[in-house]
Biopython code that builds the backbone (N, CA, C, O; Angstrom):
import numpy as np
from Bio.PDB.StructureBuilder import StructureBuilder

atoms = [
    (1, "UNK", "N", (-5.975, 3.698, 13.448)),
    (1, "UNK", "CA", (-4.731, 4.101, 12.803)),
    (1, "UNK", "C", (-3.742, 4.537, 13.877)),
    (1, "UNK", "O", (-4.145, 5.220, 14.818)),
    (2, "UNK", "N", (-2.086, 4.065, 13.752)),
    (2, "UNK", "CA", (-1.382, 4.102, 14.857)),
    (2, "UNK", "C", (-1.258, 6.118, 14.719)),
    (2, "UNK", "O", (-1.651, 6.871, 13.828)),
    (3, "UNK", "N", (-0.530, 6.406, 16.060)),
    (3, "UNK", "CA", (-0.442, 7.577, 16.123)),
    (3, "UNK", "C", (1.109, 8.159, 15.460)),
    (3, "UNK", "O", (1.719, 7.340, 14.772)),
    (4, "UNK", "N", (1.647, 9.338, 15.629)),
    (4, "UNK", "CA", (2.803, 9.620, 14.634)),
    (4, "UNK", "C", (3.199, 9.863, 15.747)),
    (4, "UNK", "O", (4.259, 10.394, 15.419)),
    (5, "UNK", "N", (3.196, 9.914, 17.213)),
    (5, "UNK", "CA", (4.663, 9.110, 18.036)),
    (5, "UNK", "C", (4.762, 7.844, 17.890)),
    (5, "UNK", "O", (5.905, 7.387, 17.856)),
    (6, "UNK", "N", (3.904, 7.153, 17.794)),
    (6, "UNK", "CA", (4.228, 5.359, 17.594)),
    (6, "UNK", "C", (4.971, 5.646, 16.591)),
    (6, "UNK", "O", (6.148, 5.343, 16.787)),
    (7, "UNK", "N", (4.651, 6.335, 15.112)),
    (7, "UNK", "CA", (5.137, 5.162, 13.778)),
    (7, "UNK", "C", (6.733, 6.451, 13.748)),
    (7, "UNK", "O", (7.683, 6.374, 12.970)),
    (8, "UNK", "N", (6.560, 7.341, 14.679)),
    (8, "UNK", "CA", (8.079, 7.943, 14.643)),
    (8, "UNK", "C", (9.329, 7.147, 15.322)),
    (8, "UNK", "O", (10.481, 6.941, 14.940)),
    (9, "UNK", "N", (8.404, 6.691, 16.817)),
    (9, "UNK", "CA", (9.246, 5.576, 17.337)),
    (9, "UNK", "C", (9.577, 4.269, 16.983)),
    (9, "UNK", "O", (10.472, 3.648, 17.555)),
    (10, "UNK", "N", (8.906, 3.818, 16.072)),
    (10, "UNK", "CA", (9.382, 2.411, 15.338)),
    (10, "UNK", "C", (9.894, 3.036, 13.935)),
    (10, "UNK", "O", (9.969, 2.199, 13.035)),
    (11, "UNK", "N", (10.195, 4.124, 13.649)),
    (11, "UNK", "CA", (10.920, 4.449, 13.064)),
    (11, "UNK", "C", (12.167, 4.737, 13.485)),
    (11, "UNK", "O", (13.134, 4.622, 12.732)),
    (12, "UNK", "N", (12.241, 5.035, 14.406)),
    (12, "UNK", "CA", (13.634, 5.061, 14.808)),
    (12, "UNK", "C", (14.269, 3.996, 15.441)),
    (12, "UNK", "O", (15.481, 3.994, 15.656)),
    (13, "UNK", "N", (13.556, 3.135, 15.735)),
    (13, "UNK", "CA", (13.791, 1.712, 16.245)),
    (13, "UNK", "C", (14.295, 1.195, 15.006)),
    (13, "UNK", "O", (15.449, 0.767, 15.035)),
    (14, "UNK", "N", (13.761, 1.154, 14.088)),
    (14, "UNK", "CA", (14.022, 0.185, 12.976)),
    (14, "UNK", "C", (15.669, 0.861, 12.514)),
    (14, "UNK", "O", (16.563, 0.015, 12.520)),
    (15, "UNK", "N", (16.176, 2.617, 12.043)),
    (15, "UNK", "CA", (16.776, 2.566, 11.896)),
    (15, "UNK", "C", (17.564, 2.618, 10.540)),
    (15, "UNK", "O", (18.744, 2.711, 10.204)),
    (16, "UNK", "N", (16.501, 2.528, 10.004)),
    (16, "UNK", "CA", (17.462, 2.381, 8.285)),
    (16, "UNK", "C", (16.775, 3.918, 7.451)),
    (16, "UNK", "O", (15.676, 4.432, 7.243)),
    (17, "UNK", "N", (18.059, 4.156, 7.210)),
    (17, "UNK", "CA", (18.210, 5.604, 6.543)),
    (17, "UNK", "C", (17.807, 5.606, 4.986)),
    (17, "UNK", "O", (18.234, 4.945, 4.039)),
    (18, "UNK", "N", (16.240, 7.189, 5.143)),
    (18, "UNK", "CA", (15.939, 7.324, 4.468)),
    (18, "UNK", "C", (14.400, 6.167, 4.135)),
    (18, "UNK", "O", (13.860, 6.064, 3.034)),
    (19, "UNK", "N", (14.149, 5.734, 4.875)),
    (19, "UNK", "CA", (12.939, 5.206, 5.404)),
    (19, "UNK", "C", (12.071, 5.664, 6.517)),
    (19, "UNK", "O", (12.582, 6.074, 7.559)),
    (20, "UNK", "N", (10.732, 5.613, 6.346)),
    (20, "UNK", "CA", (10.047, 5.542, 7.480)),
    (20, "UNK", "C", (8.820, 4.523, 7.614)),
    (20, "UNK", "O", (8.423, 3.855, 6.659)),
    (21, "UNK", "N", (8.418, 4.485, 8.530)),
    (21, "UNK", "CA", (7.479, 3.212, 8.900)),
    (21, "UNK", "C", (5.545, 4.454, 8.638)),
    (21, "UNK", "O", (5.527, 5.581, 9.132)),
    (22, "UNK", "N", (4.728, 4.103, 8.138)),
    (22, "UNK", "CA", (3.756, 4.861, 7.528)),
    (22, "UNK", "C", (2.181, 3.903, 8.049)),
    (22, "UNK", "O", (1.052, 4.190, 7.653)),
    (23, "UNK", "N", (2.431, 3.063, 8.751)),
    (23, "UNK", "CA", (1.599, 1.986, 9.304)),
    (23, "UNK", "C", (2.037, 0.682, 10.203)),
    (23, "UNK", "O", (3.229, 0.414, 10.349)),
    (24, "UNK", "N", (1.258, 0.088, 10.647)),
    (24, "UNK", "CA", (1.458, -0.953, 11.832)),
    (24, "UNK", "C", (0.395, -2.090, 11.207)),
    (24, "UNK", "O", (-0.496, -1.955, 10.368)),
    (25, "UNK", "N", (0.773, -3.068, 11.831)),
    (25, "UNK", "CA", (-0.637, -4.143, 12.285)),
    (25, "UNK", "C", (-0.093, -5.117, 13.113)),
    (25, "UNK", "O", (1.043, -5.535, 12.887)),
    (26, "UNK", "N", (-0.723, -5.514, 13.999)),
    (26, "UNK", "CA", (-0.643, -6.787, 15.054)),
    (26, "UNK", "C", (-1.072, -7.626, 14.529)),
    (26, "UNK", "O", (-2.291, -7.453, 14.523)),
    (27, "UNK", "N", (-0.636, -9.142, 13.687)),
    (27, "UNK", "CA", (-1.916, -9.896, 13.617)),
    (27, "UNK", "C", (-1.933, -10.836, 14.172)),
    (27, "UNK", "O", (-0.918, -11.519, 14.026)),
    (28, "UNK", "N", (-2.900, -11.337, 14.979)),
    (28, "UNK", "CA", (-2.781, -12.758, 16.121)),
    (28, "UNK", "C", (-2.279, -13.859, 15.290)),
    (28, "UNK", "O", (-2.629, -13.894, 14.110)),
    (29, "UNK", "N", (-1.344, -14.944, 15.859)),
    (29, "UNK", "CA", (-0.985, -15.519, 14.902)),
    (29, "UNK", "C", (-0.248, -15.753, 13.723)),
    (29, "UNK", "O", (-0.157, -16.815, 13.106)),
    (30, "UNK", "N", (0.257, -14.694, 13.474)),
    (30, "UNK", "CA", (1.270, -13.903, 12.397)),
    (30, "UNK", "C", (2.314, -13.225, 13.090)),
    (30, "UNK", "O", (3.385, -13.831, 13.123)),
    (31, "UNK", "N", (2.263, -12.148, 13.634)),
    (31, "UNK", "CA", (3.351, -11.202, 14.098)),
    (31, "UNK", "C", (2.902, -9.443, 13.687)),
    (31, "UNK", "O", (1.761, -9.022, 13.498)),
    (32, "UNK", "N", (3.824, -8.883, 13.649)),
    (32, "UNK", "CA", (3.861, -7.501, 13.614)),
    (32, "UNK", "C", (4.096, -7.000, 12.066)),
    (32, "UNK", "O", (5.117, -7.382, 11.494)),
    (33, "UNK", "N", (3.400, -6.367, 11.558)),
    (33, "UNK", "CA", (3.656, -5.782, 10.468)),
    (33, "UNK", "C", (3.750, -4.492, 10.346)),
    (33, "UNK", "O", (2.841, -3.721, 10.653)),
    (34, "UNK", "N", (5.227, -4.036, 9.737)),
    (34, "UNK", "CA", (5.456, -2.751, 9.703)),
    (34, "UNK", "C", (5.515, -2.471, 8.344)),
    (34, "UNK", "O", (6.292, -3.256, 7.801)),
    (35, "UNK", "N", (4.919, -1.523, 7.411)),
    (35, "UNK", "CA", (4.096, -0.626, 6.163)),
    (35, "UNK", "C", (5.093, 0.502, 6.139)),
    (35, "UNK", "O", (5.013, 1.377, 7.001)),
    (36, "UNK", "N", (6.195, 0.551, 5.044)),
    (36, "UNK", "CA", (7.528, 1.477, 4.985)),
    (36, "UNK", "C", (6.601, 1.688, 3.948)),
    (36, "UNK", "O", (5.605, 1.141, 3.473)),
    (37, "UNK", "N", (8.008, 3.697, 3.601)),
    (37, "UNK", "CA", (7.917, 3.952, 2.744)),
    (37, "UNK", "C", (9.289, 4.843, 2.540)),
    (37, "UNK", "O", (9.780, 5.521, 3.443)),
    (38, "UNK", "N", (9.891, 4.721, 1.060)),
    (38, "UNK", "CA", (10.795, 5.220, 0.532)),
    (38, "UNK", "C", (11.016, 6.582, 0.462)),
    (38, "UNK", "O", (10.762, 6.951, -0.685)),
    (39, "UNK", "N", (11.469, 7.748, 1.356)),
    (39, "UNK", "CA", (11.488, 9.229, 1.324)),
    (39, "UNK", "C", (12.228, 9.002, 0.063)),
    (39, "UNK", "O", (11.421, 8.248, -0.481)),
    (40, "UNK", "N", (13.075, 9.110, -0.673)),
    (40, "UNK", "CA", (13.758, 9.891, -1.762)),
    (40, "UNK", "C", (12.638, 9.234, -2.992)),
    (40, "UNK", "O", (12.197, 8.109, -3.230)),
    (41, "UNK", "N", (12.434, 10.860, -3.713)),
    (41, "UNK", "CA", (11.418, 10.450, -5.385)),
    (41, "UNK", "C", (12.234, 10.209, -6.212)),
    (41, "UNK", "O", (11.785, 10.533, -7.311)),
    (42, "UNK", "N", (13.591, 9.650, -6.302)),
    (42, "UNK", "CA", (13.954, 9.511, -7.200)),
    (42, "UNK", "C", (15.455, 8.178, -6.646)),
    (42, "UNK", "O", (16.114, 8.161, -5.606)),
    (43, "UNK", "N", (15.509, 7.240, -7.874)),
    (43, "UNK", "CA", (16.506, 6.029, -7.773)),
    (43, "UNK", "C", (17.027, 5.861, -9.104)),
    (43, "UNK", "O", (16.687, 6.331, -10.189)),
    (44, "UNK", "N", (17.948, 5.062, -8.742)),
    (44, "UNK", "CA", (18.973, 4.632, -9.542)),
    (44, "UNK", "C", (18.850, 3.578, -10.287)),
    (44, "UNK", "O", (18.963, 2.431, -9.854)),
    (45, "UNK", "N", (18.560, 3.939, -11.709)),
    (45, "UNK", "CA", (18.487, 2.913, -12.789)),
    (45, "UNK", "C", (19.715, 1.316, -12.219)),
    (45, "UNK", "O", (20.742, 1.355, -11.542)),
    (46, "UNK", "N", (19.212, 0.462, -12.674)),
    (46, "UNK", "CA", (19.811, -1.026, -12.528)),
    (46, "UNK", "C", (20.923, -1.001, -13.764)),
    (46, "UNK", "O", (22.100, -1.218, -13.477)),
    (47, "UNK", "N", (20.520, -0.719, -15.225)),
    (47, "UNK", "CA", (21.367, -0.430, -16.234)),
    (47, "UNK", "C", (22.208, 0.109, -16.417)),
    (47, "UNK", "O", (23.317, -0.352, -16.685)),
    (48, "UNK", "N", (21.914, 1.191, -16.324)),
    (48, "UNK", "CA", (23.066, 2.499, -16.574)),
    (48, "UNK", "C", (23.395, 3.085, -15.626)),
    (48, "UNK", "O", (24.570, 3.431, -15.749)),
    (49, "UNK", "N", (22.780, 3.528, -14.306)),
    (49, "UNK", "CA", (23.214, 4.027, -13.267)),
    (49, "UNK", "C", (22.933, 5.274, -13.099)),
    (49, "UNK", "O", (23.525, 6.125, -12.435)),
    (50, "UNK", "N", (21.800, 5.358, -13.870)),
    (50, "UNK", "CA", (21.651, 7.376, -14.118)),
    (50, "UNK", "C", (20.231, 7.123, -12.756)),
    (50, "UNK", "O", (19.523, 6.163, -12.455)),
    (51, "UNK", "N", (20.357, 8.507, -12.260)),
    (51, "UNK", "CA", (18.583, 8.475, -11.502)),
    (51, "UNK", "C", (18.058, 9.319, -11.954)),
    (51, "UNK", "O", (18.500, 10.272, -12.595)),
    (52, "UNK", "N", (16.455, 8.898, -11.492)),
    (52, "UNK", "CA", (15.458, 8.960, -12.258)),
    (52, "UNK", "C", (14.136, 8.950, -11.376)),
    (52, "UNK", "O", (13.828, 7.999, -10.658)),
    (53, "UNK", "N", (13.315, 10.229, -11.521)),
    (53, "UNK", "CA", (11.995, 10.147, -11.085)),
    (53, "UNK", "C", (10.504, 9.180, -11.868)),
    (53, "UNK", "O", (9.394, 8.919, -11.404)),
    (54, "UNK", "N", (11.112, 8.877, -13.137)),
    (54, "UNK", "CA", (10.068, 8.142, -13.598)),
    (54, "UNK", "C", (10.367, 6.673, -13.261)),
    (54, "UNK", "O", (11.414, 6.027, -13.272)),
    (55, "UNK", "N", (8.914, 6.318, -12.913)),
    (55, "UNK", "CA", (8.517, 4.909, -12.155)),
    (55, "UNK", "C", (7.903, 4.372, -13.163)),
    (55, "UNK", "O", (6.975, 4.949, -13.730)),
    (56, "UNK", "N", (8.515, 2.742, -13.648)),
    (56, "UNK", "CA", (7.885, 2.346, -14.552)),
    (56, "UNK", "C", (6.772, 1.047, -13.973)),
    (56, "UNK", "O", (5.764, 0.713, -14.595)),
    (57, "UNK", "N", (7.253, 0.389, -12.565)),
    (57, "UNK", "CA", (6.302, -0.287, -12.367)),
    (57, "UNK", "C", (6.564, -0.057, -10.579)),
    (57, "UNK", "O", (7.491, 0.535, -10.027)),
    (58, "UNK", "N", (5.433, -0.731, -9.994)),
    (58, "UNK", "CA", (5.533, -0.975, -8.590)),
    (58, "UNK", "C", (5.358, -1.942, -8.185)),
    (58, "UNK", "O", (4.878, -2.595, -9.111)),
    (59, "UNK", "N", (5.467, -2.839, -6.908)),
    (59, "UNK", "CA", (5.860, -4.109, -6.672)),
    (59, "UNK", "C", (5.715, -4.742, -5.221)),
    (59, "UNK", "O", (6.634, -5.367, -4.690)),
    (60, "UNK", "N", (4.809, -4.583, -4.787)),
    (60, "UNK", "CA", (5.194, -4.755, -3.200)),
    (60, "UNK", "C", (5.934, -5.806, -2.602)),
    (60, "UNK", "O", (5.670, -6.969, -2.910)),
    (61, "UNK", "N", (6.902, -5.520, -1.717)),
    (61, "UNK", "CA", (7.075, -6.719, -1.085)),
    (61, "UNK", "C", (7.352, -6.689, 0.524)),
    (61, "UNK", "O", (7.994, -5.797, 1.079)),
    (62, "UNK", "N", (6.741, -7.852, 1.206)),
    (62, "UNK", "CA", (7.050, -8.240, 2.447)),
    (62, "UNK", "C", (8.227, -9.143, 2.629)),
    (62, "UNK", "O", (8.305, -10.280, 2.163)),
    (63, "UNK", "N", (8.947, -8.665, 3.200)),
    (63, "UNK", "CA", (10.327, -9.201, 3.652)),
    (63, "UNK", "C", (10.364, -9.622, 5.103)),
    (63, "UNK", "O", (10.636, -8.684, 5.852)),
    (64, "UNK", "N", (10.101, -11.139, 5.879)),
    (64, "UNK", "CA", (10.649, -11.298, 7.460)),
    (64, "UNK", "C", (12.118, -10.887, 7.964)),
    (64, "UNK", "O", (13.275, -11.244, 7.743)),
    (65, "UNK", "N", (11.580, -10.131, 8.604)),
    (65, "UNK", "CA", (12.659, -9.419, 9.568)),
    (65, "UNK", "C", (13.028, -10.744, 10.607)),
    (65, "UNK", "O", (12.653, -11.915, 10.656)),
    (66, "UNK", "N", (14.155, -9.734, 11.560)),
    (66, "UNK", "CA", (14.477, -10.518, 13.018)),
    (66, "UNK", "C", (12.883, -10.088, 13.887)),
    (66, "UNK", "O", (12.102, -9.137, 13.848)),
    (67, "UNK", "N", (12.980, -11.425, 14.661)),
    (67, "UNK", "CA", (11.846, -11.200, 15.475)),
    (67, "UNK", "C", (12.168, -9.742, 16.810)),
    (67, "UNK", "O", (13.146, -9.489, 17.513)),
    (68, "UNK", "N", (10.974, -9.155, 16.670)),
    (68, "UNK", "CA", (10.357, -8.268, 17.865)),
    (68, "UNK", "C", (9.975, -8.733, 19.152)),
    (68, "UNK", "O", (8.804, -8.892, 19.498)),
    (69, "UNK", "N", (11.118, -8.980, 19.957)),
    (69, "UNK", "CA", (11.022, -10.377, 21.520)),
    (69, "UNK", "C", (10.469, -11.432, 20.490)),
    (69, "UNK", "O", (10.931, -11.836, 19.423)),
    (70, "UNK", "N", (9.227, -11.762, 21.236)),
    (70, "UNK", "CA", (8.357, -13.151, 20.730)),
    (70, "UNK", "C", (8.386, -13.023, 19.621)),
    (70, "UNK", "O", (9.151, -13.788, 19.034)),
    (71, "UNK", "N", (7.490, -11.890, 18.664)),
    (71, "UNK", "CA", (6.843, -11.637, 17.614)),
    (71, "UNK", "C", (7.679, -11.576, 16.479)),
    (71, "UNK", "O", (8.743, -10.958, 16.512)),
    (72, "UNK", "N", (7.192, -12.297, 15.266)),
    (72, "UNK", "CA", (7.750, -12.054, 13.828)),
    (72, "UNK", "C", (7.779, -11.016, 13.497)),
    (72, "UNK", "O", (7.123, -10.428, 14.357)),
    (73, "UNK", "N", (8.157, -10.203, 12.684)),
    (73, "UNK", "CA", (8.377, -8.996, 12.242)),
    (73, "UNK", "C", (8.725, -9.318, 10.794)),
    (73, "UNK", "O", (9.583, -10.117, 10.418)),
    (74, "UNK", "N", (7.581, -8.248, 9.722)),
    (74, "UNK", "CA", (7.502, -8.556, 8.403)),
    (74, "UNK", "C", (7.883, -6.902, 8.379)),
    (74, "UNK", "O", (7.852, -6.183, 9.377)),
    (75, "UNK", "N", (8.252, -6.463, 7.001)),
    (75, "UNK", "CA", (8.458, -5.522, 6.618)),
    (75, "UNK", "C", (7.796, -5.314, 5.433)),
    (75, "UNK", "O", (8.185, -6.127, 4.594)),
    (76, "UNK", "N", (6.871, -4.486, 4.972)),
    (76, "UNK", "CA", (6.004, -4.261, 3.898)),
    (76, "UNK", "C", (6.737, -3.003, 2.849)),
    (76, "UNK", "O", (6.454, -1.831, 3.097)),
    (77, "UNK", "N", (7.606, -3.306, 1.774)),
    (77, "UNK", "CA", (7.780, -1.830, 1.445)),
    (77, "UNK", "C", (7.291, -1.996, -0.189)),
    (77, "UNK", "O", (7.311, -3.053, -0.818)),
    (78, "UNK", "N", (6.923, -0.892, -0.615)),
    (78, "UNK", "CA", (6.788, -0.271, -1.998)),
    (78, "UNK", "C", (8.474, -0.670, -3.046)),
    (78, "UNK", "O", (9.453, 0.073, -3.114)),
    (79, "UNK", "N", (8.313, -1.959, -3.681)),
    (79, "UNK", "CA", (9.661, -1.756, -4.504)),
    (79, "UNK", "C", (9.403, -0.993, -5.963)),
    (79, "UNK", "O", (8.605, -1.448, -6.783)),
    (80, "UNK", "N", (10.224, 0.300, -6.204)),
    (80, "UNK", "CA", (9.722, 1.111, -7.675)),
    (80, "UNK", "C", (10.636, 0.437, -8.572)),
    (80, "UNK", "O", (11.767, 0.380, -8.088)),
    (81, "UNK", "N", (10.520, -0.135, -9.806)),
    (81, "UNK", "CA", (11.066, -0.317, -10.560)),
    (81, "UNK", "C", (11.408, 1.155, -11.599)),
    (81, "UNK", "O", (10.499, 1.411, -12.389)),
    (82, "UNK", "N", (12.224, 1.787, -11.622)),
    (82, "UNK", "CA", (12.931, 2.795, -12.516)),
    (82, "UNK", "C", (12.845, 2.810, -13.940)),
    (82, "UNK", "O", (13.277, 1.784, -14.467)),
    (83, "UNK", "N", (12.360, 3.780, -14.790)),
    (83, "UNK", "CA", (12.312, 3.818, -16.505)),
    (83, "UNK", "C", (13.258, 4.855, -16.778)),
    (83, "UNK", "O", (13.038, 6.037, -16.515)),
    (84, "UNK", "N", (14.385, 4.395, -17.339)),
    (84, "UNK", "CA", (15.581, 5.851, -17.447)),
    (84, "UNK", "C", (15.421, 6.094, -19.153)),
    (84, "UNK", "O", (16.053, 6.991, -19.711)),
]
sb = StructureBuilder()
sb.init_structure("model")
sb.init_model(0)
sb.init_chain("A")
sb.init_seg("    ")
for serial, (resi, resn, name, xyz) in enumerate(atoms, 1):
    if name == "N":
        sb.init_residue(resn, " ", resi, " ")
    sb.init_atom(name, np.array(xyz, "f"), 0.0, 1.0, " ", f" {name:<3s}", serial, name[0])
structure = sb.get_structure()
């Protein structure tokens, strides 16, 4: 398991507010996988626009990033779908 200066420093590498990076993987052949996760418990309904701590479903998805030099770069995050 990476250490919490690594996943602080590819957290700050990466850069996007209100995220942090919560895991790594190298995979030969694949690229780099970075394992986010969403700090705020609570989002904004799609409908109405109200927020909301209740989660009605979860969803993962990997998204390819820009490459890391050589390496692909995937992004793994938790998408919450919202129940307002």
């Amino acid at each position: 398991m990476p250490s919490n200066p690594q996943l602080k420093l590819m957290t700050e590498l990466l850069h996007l507010e209100g995220v942090v990076v919560t895991n790594y993987q190298i995979i030969t052949d694949i690229g780099i996988v970075l394992h986010l996760e969403n700090m705020s418990r609570e989002s904004q309904c799609i409908h109405c626009g109200s927020k909301t701590e209740k989660v009605h479903q979860n969803n993962e998805l990997t998204i390819r990033d820009l490459p890391f030099g050589e390496q692909a770069l995937y992004l793994r995050i938790n998408r919450r779908q919202m129940r307002c």
